[in-house]
TORVEXVO-917970 format. One line per field, with one value per residue: residue number from 1; x, y, z of N, C-alpha, C in turn. Coordinates in pm, whole numbers. Layout:
pos: NUM_...
n.east: X_...
n.north: Y_...
n.up: Z_...
ca.east: X_...
ca.north: Y_...
ca.up: Z_...
c.east: X_...
c.north: Y_...
c.up: Z_...
//
This chain:
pos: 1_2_3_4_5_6_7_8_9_10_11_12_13_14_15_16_17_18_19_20_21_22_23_24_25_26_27_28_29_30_31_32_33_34_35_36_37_38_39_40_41_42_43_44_45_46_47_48_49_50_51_52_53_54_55_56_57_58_59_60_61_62_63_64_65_66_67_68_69_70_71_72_73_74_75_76_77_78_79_80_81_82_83_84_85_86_87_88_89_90_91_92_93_94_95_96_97_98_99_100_101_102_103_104_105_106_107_108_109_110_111_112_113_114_115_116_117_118_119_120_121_122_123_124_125_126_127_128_129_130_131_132_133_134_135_136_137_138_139_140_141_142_143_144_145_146_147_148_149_150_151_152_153_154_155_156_157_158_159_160_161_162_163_164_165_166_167_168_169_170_171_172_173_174_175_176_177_178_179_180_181_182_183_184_185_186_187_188_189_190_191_192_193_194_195_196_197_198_199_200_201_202_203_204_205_206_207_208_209_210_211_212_213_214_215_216_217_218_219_220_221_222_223_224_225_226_227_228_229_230_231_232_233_234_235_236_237_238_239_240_241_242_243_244_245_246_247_248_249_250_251_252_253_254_255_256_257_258_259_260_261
n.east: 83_48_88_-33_46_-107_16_258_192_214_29_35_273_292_135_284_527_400_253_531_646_445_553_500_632_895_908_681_555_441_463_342_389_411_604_713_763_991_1172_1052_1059_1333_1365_1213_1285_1102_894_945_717_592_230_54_190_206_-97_-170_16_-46_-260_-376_-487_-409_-583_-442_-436_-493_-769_-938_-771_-838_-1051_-866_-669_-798_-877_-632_-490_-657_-990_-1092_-833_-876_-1047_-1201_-1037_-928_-989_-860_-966_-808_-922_-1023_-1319_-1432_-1723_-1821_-2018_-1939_-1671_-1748_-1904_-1648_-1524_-1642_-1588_-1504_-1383_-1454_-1360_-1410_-1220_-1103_-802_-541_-233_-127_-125_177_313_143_-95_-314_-634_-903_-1146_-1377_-1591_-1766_-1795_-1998_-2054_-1854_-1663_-1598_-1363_-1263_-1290_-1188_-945_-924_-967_-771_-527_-592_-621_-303_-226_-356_-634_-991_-1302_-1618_-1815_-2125_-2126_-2222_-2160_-1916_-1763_-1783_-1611_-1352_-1284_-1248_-1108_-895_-863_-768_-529_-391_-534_-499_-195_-177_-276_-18_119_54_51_321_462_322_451_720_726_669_972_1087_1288_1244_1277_1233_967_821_872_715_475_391_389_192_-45_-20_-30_-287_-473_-421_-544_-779_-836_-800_-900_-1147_-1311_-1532_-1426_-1515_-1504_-1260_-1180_-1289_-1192_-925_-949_-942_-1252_-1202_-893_-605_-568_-867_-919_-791_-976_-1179_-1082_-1016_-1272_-1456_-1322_-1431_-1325_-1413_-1658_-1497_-1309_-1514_-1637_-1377_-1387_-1637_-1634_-1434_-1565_-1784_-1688_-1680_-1967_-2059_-2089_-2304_-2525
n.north: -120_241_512_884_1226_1505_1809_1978_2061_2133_1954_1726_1599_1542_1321_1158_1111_949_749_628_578_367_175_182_192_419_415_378_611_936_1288_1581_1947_2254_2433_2255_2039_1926_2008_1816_1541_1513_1546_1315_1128_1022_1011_1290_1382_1456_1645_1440_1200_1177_1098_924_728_688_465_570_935_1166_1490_1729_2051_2389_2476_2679_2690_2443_2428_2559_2389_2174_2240_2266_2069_1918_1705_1506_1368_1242_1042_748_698_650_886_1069_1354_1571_1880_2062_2226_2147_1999_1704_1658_1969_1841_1648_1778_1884_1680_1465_1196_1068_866_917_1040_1165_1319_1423_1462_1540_1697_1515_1300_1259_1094_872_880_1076_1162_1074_1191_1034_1065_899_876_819_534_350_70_-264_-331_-75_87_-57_-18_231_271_106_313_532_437_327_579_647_682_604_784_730_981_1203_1402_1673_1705_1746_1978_2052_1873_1928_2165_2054_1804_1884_2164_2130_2045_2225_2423_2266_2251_2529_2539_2390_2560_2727_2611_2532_2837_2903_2727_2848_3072_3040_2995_2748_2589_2649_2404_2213_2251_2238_1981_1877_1998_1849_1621_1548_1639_1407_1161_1255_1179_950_809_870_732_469_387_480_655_946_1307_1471_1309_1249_1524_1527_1317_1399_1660_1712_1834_2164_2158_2205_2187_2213_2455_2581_2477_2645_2878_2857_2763_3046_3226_3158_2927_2720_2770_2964_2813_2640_2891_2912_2700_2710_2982_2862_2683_2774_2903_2641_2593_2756_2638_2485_2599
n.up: 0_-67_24_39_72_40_86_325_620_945_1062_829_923_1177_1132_960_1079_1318_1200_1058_1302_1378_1203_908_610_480_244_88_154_69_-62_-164_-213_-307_-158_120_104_-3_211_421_281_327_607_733_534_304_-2_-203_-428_-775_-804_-1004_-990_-710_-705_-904_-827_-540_-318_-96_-54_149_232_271_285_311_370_217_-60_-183_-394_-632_-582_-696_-938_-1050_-1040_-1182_-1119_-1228_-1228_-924_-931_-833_-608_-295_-86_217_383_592_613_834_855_596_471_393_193_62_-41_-220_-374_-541_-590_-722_-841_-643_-326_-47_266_561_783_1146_1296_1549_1635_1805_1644_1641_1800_1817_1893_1875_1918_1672_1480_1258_993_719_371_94_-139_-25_-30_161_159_160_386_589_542_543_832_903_862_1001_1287_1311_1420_1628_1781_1697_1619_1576_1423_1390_1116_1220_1443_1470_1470_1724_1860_1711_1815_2142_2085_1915_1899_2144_2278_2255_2455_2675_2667_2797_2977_3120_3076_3253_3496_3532_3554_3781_3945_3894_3986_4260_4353_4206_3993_3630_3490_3640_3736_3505_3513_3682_3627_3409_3458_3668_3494_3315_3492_3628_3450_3344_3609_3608_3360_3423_3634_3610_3710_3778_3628_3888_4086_4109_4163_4452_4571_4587_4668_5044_5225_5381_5360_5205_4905_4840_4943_4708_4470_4528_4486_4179_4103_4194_4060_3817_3629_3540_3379_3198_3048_2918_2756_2561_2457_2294_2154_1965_1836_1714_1474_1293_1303_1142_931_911_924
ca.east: 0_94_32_39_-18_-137_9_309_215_233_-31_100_400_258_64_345_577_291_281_682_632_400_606_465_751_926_943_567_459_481_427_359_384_526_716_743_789_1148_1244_992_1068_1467_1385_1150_1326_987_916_869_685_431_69_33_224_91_-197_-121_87_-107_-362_-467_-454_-486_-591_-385_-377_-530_-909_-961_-736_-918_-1073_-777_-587_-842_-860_-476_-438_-792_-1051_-1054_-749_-919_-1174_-1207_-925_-946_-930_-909_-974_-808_-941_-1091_-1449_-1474_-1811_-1832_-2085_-1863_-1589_-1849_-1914_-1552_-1457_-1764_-1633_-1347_-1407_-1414_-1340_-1346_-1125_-1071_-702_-487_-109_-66_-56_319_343_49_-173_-455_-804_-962_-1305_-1406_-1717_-1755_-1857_-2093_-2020_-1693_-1590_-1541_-1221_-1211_-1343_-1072_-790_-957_-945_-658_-442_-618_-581_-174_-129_-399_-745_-1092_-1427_-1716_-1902_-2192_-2077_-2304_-2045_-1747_-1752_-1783_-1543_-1227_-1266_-1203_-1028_-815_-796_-759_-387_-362_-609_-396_-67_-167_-330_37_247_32_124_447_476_279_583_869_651_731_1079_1102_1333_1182_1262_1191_871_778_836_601_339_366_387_76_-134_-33_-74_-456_-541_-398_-584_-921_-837_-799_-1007_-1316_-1359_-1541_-1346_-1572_-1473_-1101_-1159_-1355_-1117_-791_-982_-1046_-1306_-1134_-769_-550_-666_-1023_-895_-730_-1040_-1278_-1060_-1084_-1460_-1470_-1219_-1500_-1225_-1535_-1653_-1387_-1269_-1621_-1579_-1291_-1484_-1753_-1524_-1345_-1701_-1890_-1640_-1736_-2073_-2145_-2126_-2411_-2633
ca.north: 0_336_635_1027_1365_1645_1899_1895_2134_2065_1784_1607_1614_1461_1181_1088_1102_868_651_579_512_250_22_170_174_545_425_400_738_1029_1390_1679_2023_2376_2462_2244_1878_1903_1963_1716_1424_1482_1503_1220_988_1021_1032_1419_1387_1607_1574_1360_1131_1111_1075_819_562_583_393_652_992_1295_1628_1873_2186_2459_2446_2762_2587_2298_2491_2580_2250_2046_2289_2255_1917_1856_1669_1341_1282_1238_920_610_743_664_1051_1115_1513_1654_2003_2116_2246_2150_1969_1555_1745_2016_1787_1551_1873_1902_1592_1403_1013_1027_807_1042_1019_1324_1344_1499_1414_1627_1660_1399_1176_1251_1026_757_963_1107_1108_1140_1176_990_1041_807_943_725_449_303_-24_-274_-286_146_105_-136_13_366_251_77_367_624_365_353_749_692_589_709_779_748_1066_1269_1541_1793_1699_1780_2174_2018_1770_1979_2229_2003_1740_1953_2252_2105_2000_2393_2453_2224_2344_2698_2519_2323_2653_2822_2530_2596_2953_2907_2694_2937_3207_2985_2971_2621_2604_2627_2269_2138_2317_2213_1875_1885_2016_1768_1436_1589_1655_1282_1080_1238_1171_776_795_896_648_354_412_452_768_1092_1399_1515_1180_1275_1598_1503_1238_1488_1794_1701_1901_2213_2124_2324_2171_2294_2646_2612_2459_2742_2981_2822_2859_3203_3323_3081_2866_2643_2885_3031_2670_2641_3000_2899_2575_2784_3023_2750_2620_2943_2924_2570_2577_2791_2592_2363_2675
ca.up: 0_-59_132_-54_116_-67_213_385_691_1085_1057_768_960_1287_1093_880_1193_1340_1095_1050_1449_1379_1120_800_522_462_83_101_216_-80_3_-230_-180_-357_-54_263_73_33_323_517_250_373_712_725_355_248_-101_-249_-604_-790_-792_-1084_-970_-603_-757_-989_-734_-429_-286_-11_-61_241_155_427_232_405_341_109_-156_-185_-535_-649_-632_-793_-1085_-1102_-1050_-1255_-1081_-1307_-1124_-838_-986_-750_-556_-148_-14_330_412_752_528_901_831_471_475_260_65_-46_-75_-286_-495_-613_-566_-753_-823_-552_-219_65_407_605_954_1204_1380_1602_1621_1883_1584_1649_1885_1797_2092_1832_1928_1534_1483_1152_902_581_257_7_-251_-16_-48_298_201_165_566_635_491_621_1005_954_841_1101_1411_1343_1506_1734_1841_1603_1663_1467_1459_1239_1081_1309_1615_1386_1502_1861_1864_1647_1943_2188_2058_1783_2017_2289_2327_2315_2595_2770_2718_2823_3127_3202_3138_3387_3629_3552_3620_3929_4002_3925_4110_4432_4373_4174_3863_3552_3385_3737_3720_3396_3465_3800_3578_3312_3566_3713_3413_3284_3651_3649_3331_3377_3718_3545_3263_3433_3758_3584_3828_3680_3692_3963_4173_4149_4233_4556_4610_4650_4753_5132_5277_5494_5279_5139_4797_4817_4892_4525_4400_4523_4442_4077_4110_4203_3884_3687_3573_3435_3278_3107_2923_2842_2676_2471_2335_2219_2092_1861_1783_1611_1331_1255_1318_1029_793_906_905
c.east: 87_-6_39_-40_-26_-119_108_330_240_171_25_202_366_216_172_460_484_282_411_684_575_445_619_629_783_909_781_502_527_400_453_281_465_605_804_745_897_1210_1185_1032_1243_1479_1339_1224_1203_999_800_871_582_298_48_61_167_-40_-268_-145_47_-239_-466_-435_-499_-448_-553_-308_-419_-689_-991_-865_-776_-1010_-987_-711_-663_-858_-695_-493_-566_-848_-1065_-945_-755_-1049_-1122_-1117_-983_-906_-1003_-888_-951_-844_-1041_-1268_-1497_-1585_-1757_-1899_-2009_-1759_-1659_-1840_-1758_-1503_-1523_-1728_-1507_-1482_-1386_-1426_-1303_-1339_-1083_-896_-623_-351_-5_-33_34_364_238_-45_-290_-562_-880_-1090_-1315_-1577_-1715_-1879_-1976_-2043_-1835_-1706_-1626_-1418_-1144_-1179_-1234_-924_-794_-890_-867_-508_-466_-554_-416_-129_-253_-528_-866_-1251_-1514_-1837_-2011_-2127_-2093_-2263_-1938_-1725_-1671_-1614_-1386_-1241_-1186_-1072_-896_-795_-702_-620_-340_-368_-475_-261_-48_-191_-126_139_163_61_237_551_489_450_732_836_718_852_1144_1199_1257_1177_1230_1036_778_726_745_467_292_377_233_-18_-152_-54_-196_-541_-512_-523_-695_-935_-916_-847_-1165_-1388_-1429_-1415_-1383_-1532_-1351_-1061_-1192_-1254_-934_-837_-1078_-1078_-1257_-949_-718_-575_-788_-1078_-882_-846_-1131_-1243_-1048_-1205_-1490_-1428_-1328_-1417_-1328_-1601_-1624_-1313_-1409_-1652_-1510_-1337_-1537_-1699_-1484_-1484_-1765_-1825_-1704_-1856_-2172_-2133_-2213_-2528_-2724
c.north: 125_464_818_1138_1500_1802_1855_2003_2044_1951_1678_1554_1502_1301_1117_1029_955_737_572_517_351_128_82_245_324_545_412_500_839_1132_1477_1832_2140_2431_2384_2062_1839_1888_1865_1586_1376_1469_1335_1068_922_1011_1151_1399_1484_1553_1496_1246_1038_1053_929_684_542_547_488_791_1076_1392_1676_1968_2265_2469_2541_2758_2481_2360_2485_2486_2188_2133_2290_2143_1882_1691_1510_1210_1226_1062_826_629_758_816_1053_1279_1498_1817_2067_2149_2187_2036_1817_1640_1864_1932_1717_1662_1921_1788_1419_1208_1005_945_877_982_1142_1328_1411_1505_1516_1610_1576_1286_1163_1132_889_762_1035_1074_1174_1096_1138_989_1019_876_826_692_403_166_-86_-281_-158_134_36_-47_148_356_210_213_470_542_374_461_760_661_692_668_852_878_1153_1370_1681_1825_1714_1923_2138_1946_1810_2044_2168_1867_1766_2070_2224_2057_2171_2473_2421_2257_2458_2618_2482_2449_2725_2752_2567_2701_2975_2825_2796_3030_3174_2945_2834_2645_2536_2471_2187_2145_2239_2024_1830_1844_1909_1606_1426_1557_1465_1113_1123_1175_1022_720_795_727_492_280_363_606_877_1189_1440_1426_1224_1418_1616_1404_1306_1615_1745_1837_2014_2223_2236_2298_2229_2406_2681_2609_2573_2855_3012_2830_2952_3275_3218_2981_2739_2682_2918_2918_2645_2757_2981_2788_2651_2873_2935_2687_2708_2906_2780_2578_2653_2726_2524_2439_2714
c.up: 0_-54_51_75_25_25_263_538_802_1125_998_801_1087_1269_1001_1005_1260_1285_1072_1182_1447_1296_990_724_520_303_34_80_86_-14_-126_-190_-273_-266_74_233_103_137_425_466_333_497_742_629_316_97_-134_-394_-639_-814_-872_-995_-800_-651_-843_-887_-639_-358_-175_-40_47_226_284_408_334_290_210_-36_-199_-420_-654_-683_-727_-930_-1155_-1159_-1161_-1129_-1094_-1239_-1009_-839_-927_-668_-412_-85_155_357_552_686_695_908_722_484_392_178_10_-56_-251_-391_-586_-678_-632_-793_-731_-440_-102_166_503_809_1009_1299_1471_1602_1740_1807_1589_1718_1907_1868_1965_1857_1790_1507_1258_1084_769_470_194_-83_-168_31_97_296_181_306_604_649_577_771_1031_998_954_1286_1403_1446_1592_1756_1746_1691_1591_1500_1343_1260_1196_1440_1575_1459_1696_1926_1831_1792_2052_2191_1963_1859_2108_2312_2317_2419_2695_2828_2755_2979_3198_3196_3246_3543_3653_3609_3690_3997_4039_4002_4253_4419_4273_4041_3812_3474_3530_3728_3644_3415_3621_3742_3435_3348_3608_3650_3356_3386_3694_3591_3316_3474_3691_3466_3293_3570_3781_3659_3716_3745_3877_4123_4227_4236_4413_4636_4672_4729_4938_5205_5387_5456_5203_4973_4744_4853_4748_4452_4407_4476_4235_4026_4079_4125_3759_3593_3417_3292_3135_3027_2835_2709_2540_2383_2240_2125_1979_1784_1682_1512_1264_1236_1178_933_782_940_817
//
């Protein structure tokens, strides 16, 4: 099997990364791009070719231009080229139905992944186009499961879902430099600091995992009643900390959301 990217930004980068992690061949994977191929095929020993040719030789293709190109390319590249051709879209908002409308006898697959595929840690939200194969679905879930774990979702939770799950390693890392901070504030060196707040964040999130506990459990479970814990937590409260993540969802959501208006 062979693998092509039509994109060679910070995603294609994570999922190809991802991918090499999991076994799959370097002589396999093909990447095209007018700027950012070259140097990813040399970091990576990928193979950088031009759209034809991706096009041509491989078996899966993923679209990870930037979403208002999506026009543009297929009038380059012509459309035709695109016929029976397995496409998976990380294109962010871009709808199956407009994909479908450019994209009219391709096989679509439109995903959501985040750039934990780096590390085989993606949570990617998957929705299947019409007229695919069981062995499209196969090959589909196989190639997504390598960088990380999927989940089948309708479209109408795509807005929902990028936010949090495609945001959200952002959220987070703002949340673990503010741990951090808080650390050097009290005196702590910074790479000590850092790595406090990043033992922390990954010994809750295990603790949740494999517990079974809700958040709400864990928090009840460390914050005892009268504790210097459930000073922190109220004082979290009181700045709306709830809130204010909820905020930033919503935030990240509006832009999606119009398109299913």
């Amino acid at each position: 099997m062979k693998y092509g990217f039509l994109g060679a930004g910070n995603l294609s980068s994570a999922i190809i990364m991802g991918l090499l992690k999991a076994g799959f061949r370097s002589e396999d994977i093909f990447v095209s791009s007018p700027h950012s191929a070259a140097l990813l095929s040399k970091r990576l020993a990928i193979n950088n070719v031009d759209e034809d040719r991706l096009l041509a030789d491989c078996d899966l293709i993923v679209l990870a231009f930037l979403p208002e190109q999506l026009d543009s390319i297929v009038q380059q590249v012509g459309s035709e080229k695109f016929a029976n051709k397995l496409i998976v879209s990380v294109l962010g908002s871009t709808s199956l139905k407009e994909l479908t409308e450019f994209l009219p006898t391709a096989k679509i697959v439109r995903v959501l992944p985040n750039v934990n595929a780096e590390f085989n840690n993606s949570l990617t939200s998957v929705a299947f186009g019409q007229n695919l194969s069981n062995e499209d679905l196969k090959l589909t879930k196989n190639f997504l499961q390598a960088f990380g774990t999927i989940i089948e979702l309708a479209e109408r939770d795509f807005p929902a879902f990028s936010a949090i799950a495609g945001s959200g390693p952002a959220f987070v890392a703002l949340f673990i430099k503010a741990l951090q901070e808080a650390g050097i504030k009290q005196g702590i060196d910074s790479k000590e600091s850092l790595q406090i707040a990043l033992h922390t964040i990954k010994g809750s999130t295990e603790n949740i995992l494999q517990s079974g506990k809700t958040a709400d459990q864990l928090v009840k479970k460390v914050a005892s009643p009268g504790g210097s814990t459930a000073d922190g937590v109220e004082s979290l409260e009181e700045n709306h900390f709830i809130e204010t993540v909820n905020n930033a969802i919503l935030a990240t959501i509006n832009h999606g959301r119009k398109k299913f208006q």
